[in-house]
C-alpha positions in Angstrom: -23.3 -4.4 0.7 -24.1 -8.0 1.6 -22.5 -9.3 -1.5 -19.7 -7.1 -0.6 -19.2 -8.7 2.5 -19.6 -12.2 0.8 -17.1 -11.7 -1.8 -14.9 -10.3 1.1 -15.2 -13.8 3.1 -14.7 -15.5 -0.7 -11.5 -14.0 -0.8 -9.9 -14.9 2.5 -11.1 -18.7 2.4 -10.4 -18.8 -1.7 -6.9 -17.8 -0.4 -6.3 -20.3 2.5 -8.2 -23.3 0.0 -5.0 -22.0 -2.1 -2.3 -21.9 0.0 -3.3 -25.0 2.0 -3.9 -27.3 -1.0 -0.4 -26.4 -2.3 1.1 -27.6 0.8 0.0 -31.0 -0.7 3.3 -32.5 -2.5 1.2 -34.3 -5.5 -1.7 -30.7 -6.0 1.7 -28.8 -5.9 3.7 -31.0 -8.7 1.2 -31.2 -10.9 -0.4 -26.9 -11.0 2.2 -24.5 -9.5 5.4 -26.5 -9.2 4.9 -26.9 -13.1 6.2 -23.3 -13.4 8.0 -22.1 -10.1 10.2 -22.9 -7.3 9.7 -21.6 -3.8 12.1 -20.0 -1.0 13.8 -22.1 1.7 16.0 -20.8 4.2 18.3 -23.0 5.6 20.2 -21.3 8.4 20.3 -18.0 6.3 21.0 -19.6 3.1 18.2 -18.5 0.7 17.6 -21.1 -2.2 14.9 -22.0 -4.8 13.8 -25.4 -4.9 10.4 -27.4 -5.9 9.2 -28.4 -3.1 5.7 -27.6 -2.0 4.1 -24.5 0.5 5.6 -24.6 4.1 3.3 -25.3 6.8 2.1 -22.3 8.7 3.1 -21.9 12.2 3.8 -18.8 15.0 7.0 -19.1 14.7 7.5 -19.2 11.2 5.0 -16.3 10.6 7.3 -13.6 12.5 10.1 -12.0 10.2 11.4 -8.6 9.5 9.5 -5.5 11.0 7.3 -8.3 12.3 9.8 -9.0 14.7 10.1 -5.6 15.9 6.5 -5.3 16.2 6.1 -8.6 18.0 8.8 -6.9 20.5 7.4 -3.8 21.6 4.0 -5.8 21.7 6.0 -8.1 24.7 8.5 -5.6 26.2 7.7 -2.0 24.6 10.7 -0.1 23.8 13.4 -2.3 25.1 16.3 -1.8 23.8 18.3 -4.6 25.3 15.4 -7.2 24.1 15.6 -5.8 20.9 19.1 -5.4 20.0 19.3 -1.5 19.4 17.6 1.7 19.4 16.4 1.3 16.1 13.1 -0.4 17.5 12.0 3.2 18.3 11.2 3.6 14.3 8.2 1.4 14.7 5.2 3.5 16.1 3.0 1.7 19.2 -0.4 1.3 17.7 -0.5 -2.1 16.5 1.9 -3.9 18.6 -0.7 -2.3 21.1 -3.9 -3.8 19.5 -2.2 -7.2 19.1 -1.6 -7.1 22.9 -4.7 -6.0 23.6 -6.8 -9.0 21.9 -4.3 -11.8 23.1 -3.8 -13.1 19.8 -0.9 -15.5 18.8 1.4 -14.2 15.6 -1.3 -16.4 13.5 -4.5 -14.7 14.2 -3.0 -11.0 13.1 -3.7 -12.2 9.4 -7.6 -12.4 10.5 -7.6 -9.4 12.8 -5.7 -7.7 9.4 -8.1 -8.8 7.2 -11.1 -7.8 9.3 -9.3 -4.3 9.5 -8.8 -4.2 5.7 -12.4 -5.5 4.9 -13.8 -2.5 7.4 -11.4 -0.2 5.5 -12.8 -1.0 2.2 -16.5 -1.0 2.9 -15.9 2.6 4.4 -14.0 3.6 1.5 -16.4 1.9 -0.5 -19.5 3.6 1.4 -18.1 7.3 0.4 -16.4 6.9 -2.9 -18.3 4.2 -4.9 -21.7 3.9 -6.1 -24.0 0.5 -4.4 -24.3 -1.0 -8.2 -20.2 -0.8 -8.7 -19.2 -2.4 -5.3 -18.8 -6.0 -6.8 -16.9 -4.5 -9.7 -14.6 -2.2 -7.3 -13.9 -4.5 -4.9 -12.5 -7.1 -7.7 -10.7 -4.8 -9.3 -8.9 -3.5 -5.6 -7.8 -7.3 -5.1 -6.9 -7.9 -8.4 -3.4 -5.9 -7.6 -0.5 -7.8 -6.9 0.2 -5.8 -3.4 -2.6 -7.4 -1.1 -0.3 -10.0 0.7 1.0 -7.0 3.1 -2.7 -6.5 4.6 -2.1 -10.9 5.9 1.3 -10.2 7.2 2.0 -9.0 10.6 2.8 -5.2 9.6 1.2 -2.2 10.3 -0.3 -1.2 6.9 -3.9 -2.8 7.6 -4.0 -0.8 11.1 -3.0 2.5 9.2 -5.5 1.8 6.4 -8.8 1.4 8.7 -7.3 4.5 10.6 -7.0 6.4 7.6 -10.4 5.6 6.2 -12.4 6.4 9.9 -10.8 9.7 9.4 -11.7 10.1 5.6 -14.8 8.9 6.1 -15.0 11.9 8.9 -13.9 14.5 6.6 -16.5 13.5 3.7 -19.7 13.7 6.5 -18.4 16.7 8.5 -17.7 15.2 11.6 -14.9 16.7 12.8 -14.0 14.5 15.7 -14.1 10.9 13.4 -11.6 12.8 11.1 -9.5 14.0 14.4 -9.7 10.5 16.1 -8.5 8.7 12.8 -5.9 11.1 11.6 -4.6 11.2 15.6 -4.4 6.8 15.8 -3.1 6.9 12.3 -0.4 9.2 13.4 0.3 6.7 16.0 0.7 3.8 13.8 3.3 5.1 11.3 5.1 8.1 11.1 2.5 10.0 9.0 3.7 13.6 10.2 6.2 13.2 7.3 4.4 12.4 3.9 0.7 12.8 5.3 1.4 16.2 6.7 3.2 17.4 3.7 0.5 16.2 1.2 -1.9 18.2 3.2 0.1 21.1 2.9 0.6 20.9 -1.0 -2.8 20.4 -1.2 -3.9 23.5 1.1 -1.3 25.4 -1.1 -2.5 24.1 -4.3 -6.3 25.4 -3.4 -5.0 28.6 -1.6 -3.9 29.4 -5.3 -7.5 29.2 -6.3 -9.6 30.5 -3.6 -7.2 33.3 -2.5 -8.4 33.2 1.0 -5.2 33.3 3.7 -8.0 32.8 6.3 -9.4 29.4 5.2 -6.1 28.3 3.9 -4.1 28.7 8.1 -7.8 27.6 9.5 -8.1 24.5 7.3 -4.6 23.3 7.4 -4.3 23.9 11.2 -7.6 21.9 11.6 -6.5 18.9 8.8 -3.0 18.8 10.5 -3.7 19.1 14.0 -4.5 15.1 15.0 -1.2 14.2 13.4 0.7 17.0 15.2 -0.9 15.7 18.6 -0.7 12.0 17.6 3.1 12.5 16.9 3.6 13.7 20.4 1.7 11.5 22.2 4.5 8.5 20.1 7.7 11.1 21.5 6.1 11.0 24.7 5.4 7.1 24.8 9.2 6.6 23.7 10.6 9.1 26.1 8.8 7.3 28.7 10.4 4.2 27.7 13.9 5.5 27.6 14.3 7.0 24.4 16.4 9.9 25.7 15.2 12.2 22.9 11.5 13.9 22.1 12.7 12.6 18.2 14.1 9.7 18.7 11.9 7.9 15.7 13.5 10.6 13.3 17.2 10.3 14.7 16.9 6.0 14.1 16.0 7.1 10.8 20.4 6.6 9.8 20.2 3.3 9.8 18.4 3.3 6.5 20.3 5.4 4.9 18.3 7.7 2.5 20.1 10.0 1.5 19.6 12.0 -1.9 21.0 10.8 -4.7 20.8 9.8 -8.7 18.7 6.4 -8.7 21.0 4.2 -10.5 21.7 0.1 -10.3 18.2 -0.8 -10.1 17.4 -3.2 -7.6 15.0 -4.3 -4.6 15.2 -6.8 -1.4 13.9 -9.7 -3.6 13.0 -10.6 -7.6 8.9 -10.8 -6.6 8.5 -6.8 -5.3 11.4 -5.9 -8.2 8.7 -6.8 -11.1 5.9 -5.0 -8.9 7.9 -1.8 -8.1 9.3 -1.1 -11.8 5.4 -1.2 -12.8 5.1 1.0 -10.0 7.7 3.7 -11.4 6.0 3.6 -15.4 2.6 2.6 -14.8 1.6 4.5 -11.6 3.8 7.2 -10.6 4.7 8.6 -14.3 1.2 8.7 -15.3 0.7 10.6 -11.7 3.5 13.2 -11.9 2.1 13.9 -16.0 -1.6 14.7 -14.0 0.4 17.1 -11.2 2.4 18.4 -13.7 -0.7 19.4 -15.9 -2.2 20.8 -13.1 0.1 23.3 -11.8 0.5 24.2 -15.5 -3.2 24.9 -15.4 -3.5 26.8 -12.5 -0.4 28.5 -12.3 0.6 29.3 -16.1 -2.7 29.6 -17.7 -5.0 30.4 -14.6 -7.2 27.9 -15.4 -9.8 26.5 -12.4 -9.0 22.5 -12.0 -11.9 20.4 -10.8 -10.3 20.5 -7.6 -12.5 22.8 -5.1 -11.8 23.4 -1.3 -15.6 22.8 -0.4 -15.7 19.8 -2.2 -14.5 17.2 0.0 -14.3 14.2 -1.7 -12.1 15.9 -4.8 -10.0 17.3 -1.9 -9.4 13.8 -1.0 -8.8 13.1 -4.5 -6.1 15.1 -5.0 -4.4 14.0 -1.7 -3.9 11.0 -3.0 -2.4 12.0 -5.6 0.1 14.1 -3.3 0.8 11.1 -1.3 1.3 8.2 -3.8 3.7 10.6 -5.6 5.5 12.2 -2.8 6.2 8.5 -1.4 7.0 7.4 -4.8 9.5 10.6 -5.2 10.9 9.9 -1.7 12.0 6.3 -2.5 13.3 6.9 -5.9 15.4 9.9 -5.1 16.7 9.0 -1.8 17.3 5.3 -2.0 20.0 5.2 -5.0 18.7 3.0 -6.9 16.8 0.5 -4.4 13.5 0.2 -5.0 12.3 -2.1 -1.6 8.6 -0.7 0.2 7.8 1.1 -3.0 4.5 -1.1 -4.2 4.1 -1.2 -0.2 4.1 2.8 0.7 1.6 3.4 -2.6 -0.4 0.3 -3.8 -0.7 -1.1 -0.5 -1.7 2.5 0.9 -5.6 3.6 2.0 -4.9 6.6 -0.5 -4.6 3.9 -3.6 -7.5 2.7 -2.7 -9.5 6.2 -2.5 -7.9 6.8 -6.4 -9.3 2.9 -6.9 -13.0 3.6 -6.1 -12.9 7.4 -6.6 -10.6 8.6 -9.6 -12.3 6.5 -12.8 -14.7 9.5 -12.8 -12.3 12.1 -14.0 -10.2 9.0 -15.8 -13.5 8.1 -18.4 -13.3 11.7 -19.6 -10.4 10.7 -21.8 -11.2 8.6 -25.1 -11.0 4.8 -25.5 -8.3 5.3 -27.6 -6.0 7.4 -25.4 -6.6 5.0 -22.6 -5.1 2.1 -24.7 -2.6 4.1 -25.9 -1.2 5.2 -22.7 -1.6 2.0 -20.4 -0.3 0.0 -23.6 2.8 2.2 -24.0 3.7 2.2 -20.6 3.2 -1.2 -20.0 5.4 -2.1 -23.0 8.4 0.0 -21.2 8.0 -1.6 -17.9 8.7 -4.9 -19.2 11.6 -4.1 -21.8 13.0 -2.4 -18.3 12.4 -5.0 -16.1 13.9 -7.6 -19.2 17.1 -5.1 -19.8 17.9 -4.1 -15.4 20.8 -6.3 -14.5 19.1 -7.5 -11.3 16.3 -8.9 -13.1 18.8 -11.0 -15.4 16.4 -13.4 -16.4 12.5 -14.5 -16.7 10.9 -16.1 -14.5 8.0 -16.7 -11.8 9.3 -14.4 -9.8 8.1 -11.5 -12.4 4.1 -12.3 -12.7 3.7 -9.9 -9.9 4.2 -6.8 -13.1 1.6 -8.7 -15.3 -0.7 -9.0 -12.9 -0.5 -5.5 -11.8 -0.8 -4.4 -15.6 -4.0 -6.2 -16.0 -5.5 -4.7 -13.2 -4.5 -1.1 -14.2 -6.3 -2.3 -17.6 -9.4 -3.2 -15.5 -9.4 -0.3 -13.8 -9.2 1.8 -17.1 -11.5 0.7 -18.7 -14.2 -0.6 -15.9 -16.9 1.4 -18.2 -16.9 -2.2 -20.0 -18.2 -4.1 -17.4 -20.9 -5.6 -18.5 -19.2 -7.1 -22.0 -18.8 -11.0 -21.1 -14.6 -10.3 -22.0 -14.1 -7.8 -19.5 -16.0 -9.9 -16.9 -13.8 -12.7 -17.6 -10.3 -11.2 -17.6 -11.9 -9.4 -14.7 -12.4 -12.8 -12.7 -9.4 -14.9 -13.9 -7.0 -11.9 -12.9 -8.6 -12.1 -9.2 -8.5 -15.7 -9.0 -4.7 -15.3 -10.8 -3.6 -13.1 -7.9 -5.2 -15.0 -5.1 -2.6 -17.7 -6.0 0.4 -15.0 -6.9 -0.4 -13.6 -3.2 -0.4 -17.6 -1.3 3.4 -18.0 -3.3 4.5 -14.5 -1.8 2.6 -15.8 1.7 4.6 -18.6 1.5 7.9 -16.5 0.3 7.6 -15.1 3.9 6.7 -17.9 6.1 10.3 -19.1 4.7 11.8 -16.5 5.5 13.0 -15.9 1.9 13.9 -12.8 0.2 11.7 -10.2 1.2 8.9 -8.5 -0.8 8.2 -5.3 0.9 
């Protein structure tokens, strides 16, 4: 675990050696600016133009839900501060922690990362084997959805959250699981897709065990921290003038999901487009082809899956599965057409991760061949999409992000290759690739340019 932790640190100074070296006009002309532009804002006016990385700063370093989280961390749920009641979408956890530790708007990327690194030797601790952590951890920061854990949002506090209660679950400690489910809950709204990917998945093994009993006890047990949690956040916002015990649901109209045909592909900005169409063919369609067998299995042919109730860490398996897909369903089908949050609410998600360090198992079951075949096919579709979608209109920088995240699936696939010197290398170049791919979408923020997620 100490090389873990090393390659951990590696990471976080490799990235700020990046990102501050760029900032220099001469390193910048002659590596990156060769080959991209970067965002400026100029009162609201969003252009590309080569000029090297913004310097950091607090001010610079608080936009979009960052701003509402920086608001309820200075004046909770005030609506008059914050413009509207749609601050009372954004759940009081982190705004809390950041208030508690006195930090400035810069030091939330280190207390993220700290939070992140925690998350991912616990996951690691449970689902990965002491001999793989080097190769797992790689592979998990290889993907081009990392930047959200060194930007003030909630997704790193959720992912620790998430993996204390995991890691509760797996050793039978009942009150870990409760205590991270119940502060998960009060960090984003998880009573929505958490809760109902518990359900499916109680449902899924009721249909195997037959036993009403252990199907009411377990889901009342799994779902209670989250039904608790979710009060305690109506209870906090009532307290502070919300009016209503579900207000966070009611604010929900002012994103306008409503179901509907996806059509007119399209996303906040050209960097999370290229991500979130690999999302859609390499990720999710692979996914819903794996539920889709299953329930064919179980329900058609009666066939027991691999998926038992007493075995806890293939219960957690398939929950990821459940979540990554019912997110990716929700935004697809309820968005029209926009595809913004989607890399965000899966890739960037604690359950991602759990699939990362705990699926290859089942994965390596299938032949070399059909591996290739699969990843190669879908890759090839993905990019003739993201070439042919009339937001894309043209290649450029701006669309590494899909190439990136295709190599890493690759790694990922075929990781029983690790100790060939080609996989090792692609392996290592990838990392290094998307250590610079994440300091351009760092900086992309900073400016205040289009955003990613």
């Amino acid at each position: 675990m100490k090389k873990t932790i090393l390659l951990l640190v590696i990471t976080i100074f490799g990235f700020w050696l990046v990102f501050l070296s760029l900032q220099n006009e001469k390193i910048y002309t002659n590596t990156l600016g060769i080959v991209s532009k970067n965002w400026q804002n100029i009162n609201g006016e969003r252009k590309l133009v080569n000029k090297p990385y913004s310097k950091l700063t607090n001010s610079n370093f608080i936009h979009w839900d960052a701003a509402h989280y920086k608001l309820i961390k200075e004046y909770g749920y005030n609506i008059k501060k914050s413009g509207g009641d749609y601050i009372y979408a954004f759940f009081p956890l982190f705004p809390a922690i950041w208030k508690l530790f006195s930090l400035p708007p810069i030091g939330v990327i280190f207390l993220n990362y700290i939070f992140i690194s925690l998350s991912i030797i616990i996951l690691l601790s449970i689902f990965s084997s002491s001999k793989h952590y080097i190769r797992d951890v790689l592979i998990a920061l290889s993907f081009p959805s990392i930047i959200i854990f060194l930007i003030p949002y909630t997704e790193a506090t959720y992912f620790l959250m998430i993996s204390i209660g995991v890691w509760g679950m797996i050793k039978n400690k009942y009150w870990v699981f409760f205590v991270g489910l119940f502060l998960a809950s009060l960090t984003r709204p998880s009573f929505t897709f958490l809760f109902l990917s518990i359900i499916g998945v109680e449902l899924f093994l009721l249909m195997q065990h037959k036993m009403r009993l252990v199907f009411f006890k377990n889901l009342f047990f799994n779902t209670l921290p989250l039904i608790i949690g979710t009060l305690v956040v109506s209870g906090i916002q009532l307290l502070q003038g919300s009016g209503h015990p579900f207000k966070f649901i009611q604010v929900q109209k002012y994103w306008s999901n409503i179901l509907s045909m996806p059509h007119n592909l399209r996303d906040w900005s050209h960097e999370g487009f290229a991500i979130n169409i690999g999302v859609i063919f390499l990720v999710f369609t692979p996914i819903i082809i794996i539920v889709a067998q299953l329930i064919y299995k179980q329900f058609l042919l009666k066939q027991k899956t691999i998926f038992r109730h007493k075995d806890l860490k293939s219960y957690t398996i398939l929950l990821s599965i459940i979540y990554i897909l019912g997110n990716a369903l929700f935004i697809i089908l309820f968005r029209g057409g926009s595809l913004h949050c989607l890399f965000r609410f899966t890739l960037s998600s604690p359950f991602a991760f759990i699939l990362l360090f705990g699926a290859f198992n089942y994965i390596k079951k299938a032949s070399f061949d059909i591996r290739f075949f699969g990843l190669a096919s879908l890759a090839f579709v993905s990019i003739f999409v993201l070439g042919l979608a009339n937001y894309s209109t043209y290649w450029n920088f701006s669309d590494l992000g899909l190439f990136i995240l295709i190599i890493a699936l690759g790694l990922w696939l075929f990781q029983d290759l690790y100790n060939s010197i080609f996989y090792k290398t692609v392996l290592y170049l990838n990392y290094s690739l998307n250590i610079v791919w994440t300091t351009y979408l760092f900086n992309t923020y900073i400016n205040n340019g289009w955003i990613f997620a």
